[in-house]
N, C-alpha and C positions, 0 to 999 in steps of 0.2 A: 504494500500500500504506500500512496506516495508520501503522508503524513510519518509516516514514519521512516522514508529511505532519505540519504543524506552520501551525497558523493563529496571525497576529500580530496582536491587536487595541492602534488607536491612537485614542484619544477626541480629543485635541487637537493634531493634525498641525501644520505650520508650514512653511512656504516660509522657507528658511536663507539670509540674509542673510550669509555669509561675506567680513569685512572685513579684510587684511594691513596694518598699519601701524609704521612704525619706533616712535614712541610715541605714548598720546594726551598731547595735553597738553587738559588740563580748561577751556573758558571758550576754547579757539581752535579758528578753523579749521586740521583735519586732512587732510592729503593721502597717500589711500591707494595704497597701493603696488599693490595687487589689490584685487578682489572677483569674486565668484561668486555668483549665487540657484538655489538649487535644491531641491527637493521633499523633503521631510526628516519629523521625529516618528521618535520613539523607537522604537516599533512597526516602521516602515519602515525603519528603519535595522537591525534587528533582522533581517528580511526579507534586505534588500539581502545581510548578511553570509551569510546560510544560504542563499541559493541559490548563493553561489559554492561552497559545502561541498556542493553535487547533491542539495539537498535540494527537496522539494513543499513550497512555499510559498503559502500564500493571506493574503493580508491583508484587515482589514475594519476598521472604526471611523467616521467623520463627517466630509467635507469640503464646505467652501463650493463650490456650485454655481460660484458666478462666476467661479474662477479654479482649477479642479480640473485643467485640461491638465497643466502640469508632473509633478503625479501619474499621470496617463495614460499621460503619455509615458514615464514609469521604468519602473510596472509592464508597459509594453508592453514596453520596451526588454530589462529582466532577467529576464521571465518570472516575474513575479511576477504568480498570480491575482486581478484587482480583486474584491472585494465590497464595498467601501466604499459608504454611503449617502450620500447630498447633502441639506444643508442651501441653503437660499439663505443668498445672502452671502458673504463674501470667508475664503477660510482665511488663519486670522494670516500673521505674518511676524516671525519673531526673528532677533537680528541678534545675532553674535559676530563679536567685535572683538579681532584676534589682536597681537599685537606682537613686536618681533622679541626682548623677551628670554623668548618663550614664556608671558608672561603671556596669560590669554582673559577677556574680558569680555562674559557673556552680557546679553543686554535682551532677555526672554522678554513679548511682548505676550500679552491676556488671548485666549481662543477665542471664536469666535463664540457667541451664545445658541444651542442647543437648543432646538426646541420637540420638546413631549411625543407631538405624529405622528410627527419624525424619529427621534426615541427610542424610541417604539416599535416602528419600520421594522427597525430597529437591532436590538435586541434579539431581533426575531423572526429577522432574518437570523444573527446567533449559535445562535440556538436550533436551526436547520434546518441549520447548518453541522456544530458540535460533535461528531456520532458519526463521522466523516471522519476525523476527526484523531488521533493521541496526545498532544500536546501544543499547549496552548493559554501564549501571552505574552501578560502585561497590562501593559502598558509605557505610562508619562507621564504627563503632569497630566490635570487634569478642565477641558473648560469648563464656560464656564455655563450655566445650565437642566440641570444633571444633577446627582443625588445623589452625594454624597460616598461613601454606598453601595453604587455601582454595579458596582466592582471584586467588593466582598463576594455579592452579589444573581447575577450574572455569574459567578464563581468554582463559588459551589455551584451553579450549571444545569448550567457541561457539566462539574463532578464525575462528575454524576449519568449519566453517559455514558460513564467511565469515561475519562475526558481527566485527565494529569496536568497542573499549572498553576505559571507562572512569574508572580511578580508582582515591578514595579519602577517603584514611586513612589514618595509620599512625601507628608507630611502626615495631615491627616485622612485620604486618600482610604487611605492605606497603613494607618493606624490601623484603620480600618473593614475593608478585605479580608484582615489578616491571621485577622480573627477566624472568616472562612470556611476555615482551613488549608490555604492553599497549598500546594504539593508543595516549592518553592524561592520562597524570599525572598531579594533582594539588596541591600540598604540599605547605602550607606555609612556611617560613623561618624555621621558630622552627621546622618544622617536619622535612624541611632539613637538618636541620644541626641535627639533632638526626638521622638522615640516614646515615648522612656524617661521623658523631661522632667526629665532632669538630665545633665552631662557625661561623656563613655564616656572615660574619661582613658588606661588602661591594659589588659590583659586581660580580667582579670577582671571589670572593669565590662560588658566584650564579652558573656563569659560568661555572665552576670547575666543579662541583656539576650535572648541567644539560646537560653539555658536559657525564661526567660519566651513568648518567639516561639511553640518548641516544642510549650508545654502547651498552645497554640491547634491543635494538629494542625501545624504547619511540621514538612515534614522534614528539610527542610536550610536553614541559613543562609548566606547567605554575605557575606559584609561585603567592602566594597570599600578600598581603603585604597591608589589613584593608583601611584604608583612602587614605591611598597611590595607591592604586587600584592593579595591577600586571604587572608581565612581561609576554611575551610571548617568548618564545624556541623552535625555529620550524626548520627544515634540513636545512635551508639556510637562514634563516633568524632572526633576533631578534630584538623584539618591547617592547618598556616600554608603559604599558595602563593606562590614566589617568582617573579618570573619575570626571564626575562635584562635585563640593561642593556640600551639601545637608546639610540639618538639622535633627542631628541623633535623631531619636527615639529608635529605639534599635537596635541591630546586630541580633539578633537571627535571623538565617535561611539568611544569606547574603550569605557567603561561598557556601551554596545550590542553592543559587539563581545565582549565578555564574557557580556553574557547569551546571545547569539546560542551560545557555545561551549557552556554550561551546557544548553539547549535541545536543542541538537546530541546532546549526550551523554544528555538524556535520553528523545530518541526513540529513540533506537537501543538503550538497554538498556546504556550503556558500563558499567565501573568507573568508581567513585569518580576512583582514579587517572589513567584518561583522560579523563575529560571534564576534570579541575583543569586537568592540563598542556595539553589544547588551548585548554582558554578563555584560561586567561593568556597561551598564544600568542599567540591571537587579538588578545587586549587589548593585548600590548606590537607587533604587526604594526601594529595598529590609529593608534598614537602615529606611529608613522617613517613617514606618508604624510600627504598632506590628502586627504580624502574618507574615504569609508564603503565597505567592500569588503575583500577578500584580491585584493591586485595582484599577489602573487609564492606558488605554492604552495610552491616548494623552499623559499621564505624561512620562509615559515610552518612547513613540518616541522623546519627547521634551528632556530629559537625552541623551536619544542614537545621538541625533545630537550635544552637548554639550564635549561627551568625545575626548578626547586627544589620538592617537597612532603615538608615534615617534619612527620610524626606529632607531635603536642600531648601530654600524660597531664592529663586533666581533674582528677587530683587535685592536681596540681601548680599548673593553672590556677588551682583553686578554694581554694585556701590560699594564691594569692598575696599 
């Protein structure tokens, strides 16, 4: 049913180098306490979280032929639909590097090149998927041989299908698709204010910022803001989202696990009110494990009754 399917597109996948280390120290050898590799992009992670939620999942975007197995094996594994196209050549590999005072240090290598046949493959496989779905995720970086465009070009095709759209990148690529009016934008501060091209310091700066998103057709914004949890920016309204303290194990895949909530809610038709509280469950569940997933659902509903959403008064904001 289409209320409930939700296709994930990821341009720039990655095999996730996941490194544990007591500290680095800079200029030595480091003796890792763990590591893990495994099949990752934001897109897929995005996936991974919504099929534990019993959702129809299909993902699609670009993977290097030479080393596609590990993706294989996940979407085989979580019953997650492959559509993905293959490019020759190896799909990257970013490595985060965690330590034990919870600091994470990402090393995001570039994507493989694109060529304009795989691009094309691509796009028509988007084109033929789009009326299947309610909601469409554009989630991650661009590699190369693709338009910065792409998101925007992408966005309004399966508009036109009547798909609403999650978009979560950053840069040009985010500058460019917001001007096709996504349904949900999620930008952290830093990506805002690299949007804005000056510092999102307090509220109102926010405000500024997602009042402008808006006039591009956004209907909702949602800004991310780590332990702090987010705001919500929606046509008439605006909520600060708290969500419970937890005991951080690591962030990797939190941000996913947020948008994966925001998704959730809006295939289904939820409130405003529900979809907040579950995402930020989501996202603080997301922190107290390693990996990508819901590994406890009672944990999850016991978080989602825990979080905090207070109404904002935009004239309050907008005089601050």
């Amino acid at each position: 049913m289409k209320h409930n399917a939700i296709l994930t597109v990821t341009l720039n996948p990655a095999l996730d180098l996941t490194v544990k280390t007591a500290n680095i120290q800079l200029g030595e050898v480091n003796i890792a306490q763990a590591g893990m590799l495994h099949a990752a992009g934001k897109g897929i992670n995005v996936a991974r979280v919504l099929v534990d939620l019993q959702m129809n999942v299909t993902a699609t975007g670009i993977l290097g032929a030479s080393n596609e197995q590990p993706f294989a094996d996940l979407f085989r594994e979580k019953n997650i639909k492959n559509e993905f196209c293959r490019e020759s050549g190896n799909t990257r590999i970013n490595v985060k590097l965690t330590e034990s005072n919870q600091r994470t240090t990402d090393i995001n290598l570039p994507g493989i090149e694109i060529s304009s046949t795989t691009l094309a493959r691509f796009r028509q496989t988007v084109f033929s998927l789009a009326e299947q779905f309610r909601v469409v995720v554009f989630a991650g970086s661009l590699p190369r041989g693709i338009s910065q465009s792409i998101y925007a070009d992408l966005i309004r095709e399966v508009k036109a299908f009547g798909c609403l759209t999650i978009l979560d990148t950053s840069g040009e690529a985010f500058a460019e698709a917001v001007k096709a009016g996504p349904t949900i934008v999620k930008p952290n501060r830093e990506e805002l204010a690299q949007w804005v091209g000056r510092p999102v310091n307090d509220m109102q700066d926010e405000l500024q910022a997602a009042l402008k998103l808006q006039s591009y057709g956004v209907q909702q914004v949602v800004v991310s803001d780590g332990k702090n949890g987010f705001r919500w920016y929606g046509a008439n309204a605006i909520y600060r989202v708290t969500p419970p303290s937890v005991s951080m194990v690591s962030t990797v895949g939190a941000g996913d696990s947020l948008v994966a909530g925001l998704a959730y809610g809006l295939a289904r038709g939820e409130s405003p009110q529900q979809t907040m509280e579950r995402a930020a469950a989501i996202s603080a569940h997301a922190v107290e494990q390693v990996g990508v997933g819901i590994a406890d659902m009672s944990r999850l509903n016991e978080l989602q009754r825990e979080v905090t959403v207070t109404p904002l008064a935009l004239e309050a904001l907008a005089g601050a």
